[in-house]
C-alpha positions as CSV (number, residue, x, y, z in Angstrom):
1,X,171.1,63.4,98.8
2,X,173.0,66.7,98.8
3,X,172.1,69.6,96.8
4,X,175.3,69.8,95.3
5,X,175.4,66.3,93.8
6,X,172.1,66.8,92.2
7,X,173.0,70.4,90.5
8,X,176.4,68.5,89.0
9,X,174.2,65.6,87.7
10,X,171.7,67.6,86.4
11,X,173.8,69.7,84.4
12,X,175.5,66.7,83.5
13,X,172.3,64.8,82.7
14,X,171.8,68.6,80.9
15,X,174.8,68.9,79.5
16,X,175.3,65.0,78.7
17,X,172.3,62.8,75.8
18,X,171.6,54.0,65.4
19,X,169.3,55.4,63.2
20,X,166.0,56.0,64.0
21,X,162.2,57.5,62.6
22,X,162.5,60.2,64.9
23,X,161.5,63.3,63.0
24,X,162.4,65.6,59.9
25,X,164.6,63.9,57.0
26,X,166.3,67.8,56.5
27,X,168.9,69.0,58.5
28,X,167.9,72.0,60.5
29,X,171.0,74.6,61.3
30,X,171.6,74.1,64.6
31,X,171.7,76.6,66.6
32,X,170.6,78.8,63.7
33,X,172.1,81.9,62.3
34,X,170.5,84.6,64.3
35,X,171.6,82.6,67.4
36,X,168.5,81.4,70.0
37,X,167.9,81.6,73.6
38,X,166.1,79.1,75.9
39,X,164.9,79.0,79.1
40,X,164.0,76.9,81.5
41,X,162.3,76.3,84.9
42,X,164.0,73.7,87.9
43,X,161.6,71.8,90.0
44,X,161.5,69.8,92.9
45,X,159.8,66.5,92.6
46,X,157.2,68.2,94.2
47,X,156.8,70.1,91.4
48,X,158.1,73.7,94.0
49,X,160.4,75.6,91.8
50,X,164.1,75.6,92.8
51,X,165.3,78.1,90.6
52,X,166.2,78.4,86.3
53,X,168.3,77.6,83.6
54,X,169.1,79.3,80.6
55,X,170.5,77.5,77.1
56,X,172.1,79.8,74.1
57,X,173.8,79.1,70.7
58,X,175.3,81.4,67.9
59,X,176.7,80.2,64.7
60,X,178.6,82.0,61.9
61,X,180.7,80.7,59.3
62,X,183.7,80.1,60.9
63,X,182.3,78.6,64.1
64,X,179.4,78.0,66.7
65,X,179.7,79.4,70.5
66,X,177.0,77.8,72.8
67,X,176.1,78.5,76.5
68,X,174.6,77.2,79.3
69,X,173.8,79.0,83.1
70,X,171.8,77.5,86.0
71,X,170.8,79.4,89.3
72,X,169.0,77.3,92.0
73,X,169.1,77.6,95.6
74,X,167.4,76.3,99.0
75,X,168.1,78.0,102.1
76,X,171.8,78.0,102.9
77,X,172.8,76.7,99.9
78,X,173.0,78.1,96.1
79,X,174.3,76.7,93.0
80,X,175.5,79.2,90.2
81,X,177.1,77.6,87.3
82,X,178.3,79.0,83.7
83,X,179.5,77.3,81.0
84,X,180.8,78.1,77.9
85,X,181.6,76.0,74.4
86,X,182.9,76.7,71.2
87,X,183.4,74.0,68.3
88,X,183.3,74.2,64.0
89,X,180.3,74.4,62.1
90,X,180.4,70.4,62.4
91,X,180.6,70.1,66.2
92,X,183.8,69.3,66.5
93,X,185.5,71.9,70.0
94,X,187.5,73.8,70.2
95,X,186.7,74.8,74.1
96,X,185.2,74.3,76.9
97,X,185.0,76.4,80.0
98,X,183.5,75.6,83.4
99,X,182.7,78.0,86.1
100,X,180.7,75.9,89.2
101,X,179.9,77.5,92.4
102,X,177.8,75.5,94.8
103,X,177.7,76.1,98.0
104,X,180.7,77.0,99.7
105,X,182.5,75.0,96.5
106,X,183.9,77.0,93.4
107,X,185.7,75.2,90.9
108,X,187.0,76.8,87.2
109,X,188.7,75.3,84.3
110,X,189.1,75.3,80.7
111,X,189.5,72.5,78.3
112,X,191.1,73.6,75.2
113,X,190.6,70.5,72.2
114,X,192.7,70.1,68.6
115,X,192.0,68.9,65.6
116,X,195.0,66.3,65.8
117,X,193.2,64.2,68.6
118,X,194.0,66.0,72.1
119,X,193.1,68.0,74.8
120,X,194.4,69.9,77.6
121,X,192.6,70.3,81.0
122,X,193.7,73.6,82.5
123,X,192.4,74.5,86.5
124,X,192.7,77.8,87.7
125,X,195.0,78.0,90.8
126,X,195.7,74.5,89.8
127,X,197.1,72.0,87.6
128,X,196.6,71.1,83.9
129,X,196.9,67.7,82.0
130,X,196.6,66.8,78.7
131,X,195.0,63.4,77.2
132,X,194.1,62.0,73.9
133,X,190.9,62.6,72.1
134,X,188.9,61.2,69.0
135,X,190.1,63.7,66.0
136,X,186.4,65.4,66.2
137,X,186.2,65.3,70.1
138,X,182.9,67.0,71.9
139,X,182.6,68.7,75.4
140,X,179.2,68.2,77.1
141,X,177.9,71.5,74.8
142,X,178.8,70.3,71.8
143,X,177.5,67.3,72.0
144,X,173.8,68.4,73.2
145,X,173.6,70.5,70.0
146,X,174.7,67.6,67.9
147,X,172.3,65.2,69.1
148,X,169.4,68.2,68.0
149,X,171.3,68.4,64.9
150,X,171.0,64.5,64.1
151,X,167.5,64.3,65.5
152,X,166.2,67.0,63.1
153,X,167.4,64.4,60.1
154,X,165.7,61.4,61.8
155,X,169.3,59.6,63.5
156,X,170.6,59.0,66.7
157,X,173.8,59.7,67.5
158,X,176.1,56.1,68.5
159,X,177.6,55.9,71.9
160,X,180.5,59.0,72.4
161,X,182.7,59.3,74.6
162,X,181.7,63.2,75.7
163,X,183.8,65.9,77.9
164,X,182.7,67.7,81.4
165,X,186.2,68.3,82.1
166,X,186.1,64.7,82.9
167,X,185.2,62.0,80.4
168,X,181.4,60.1,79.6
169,X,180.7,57.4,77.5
170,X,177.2,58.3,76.2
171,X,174.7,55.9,75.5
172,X,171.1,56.8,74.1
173,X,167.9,54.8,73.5
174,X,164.8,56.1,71.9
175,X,162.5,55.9,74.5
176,X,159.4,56.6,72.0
177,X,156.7,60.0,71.7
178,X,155.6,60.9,74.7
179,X,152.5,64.0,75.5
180,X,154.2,66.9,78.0
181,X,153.0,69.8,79.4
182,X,155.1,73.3,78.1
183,X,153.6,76.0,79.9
184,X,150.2,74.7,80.2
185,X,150.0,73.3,76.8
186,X,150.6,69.2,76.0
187,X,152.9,68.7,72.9
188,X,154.7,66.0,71.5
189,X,158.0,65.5,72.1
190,X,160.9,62.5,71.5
191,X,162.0,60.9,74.8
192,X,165.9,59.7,75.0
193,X,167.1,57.5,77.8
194,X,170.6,58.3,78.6
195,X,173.1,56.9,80.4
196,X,176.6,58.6,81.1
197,X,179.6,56.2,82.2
198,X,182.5,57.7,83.6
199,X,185.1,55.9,85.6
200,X,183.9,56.5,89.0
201,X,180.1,56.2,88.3
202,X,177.1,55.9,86.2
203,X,174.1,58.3,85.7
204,X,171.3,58.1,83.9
205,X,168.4,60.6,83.3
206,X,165.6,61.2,80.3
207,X,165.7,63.9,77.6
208,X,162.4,64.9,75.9
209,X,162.7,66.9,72.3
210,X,160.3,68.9,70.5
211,X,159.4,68.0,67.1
212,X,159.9,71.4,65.6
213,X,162.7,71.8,63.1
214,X,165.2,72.8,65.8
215,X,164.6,70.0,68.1
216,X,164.4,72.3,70.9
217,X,165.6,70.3,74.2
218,X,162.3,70.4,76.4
219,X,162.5,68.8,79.4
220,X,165.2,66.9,81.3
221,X,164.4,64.3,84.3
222,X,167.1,63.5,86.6
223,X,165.7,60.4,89.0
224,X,166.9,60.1,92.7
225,X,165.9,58.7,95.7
226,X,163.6,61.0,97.1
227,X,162.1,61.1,93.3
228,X,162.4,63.2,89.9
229,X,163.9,66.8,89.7
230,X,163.1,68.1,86.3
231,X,164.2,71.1,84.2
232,X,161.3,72.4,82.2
233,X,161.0,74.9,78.8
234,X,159.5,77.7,79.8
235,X,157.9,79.9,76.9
């Protein structure tokens, strides 16, 4: 397995997550007012750390901005990648911007979304396309702050087709409560199966949420070969 096809699947695994008994019938505001910042711890299988992650969100009346940065490395190889979101108060974007650099490999683009049902795909020192969209489409972003926001009023979201530049479908299962550790303490959290379908292949991972009001994404696993990398909450 190379580095850099794990740290695009993770994020993507990240990035990517019928109705269901799964937590508070009152919709939290997600992310709230005052905005929020999370961060998080990358591990080996082994359980070695490989480096961190941090998740933000901001909402005012007019819109939400959300962000996401990971920095990993292993000798002779680093991964530092930024991304950016914006959307409406109801998660629908507005844009998404993607900043990868792993290795020797940077790539950065910018997917700007409208409300009539399209997009355009715009590559720096490079081409740009444009496609058609659902009227409320979601980049990767969006969509992981939606899910919270329909977990904290007990539903789970229906397959999506979801945007990382390229398109997902999105499928979750409930997966059930599960006991994990968040620095050194067991809590409860919701696990989600996922799977992400795009046209060339198929990956599936495991999101774990808390049961406080915000639905605070606690821990990702991302399975491989030589076993599960994990992105943990650290607080």
């Amino acid at each position: 397995m190379k580095f850099g096809a794990y740290g695009v699947r993770a994020v993507c695994g990240l990035l990517l997550v019928s109705s269901l008994p799964l937590g508070a019938a009152t919709a939290a505001q997600i992310p709230p007012m005052g905005g929020e910042q999370v961060h998080y711890v990358i591990n080996w299988p082994s359980g070695l750390n490989l480096g961190e992650a941090n998740l933000s969100g901001t909402r005012s009346a007019a819109k939400l901005v959300m962000g996401f940065q990971l920095d990993a490395s292993i000798p002779g190889f680093t991964v530092s990648d930024q991304f950016r979101s914006e959307s409406s108060p109801e998660f629908c974007s507005a844009s998404f911007d993607k900043h990868i650099h792993q290795g020797s490999r940077a790539a950065n683009e910018t997917t700007a979304f409208t409300s009539g049902g399209s997009a355009t795909r715009k590559t720096v020192n490079g081409g740009d396309s444009t496609f058609s969209t659902a009227s409320c489409a979601r980049d990767a972003l969006t969509y992981l702050f939606f899910v919270r926001s329909e977990l904290s009023q007990g539903r789970l979201p229906p397959d999506e087709t979801v945007y990382f530049g390229a398109a997902y479908r999105i499928h979750l299962e409930f997966g059930g409560t599960e006991q994990i550790q968040v620095a050194g303490k067991a809590v409860e959290a919701d696990k989600l199966n996922a799977t992400a379908q795009g046209d060339a292949s198929s990956i599936q991972f495991e999101l774990y949420f808390l049961k406080d009001a915000g639905r605070t994404l606690a821990m990702v696993k991302v399975p491989f070969s030589m076993g599960t990398f994990s992105m943990v909450v650290d607080r």
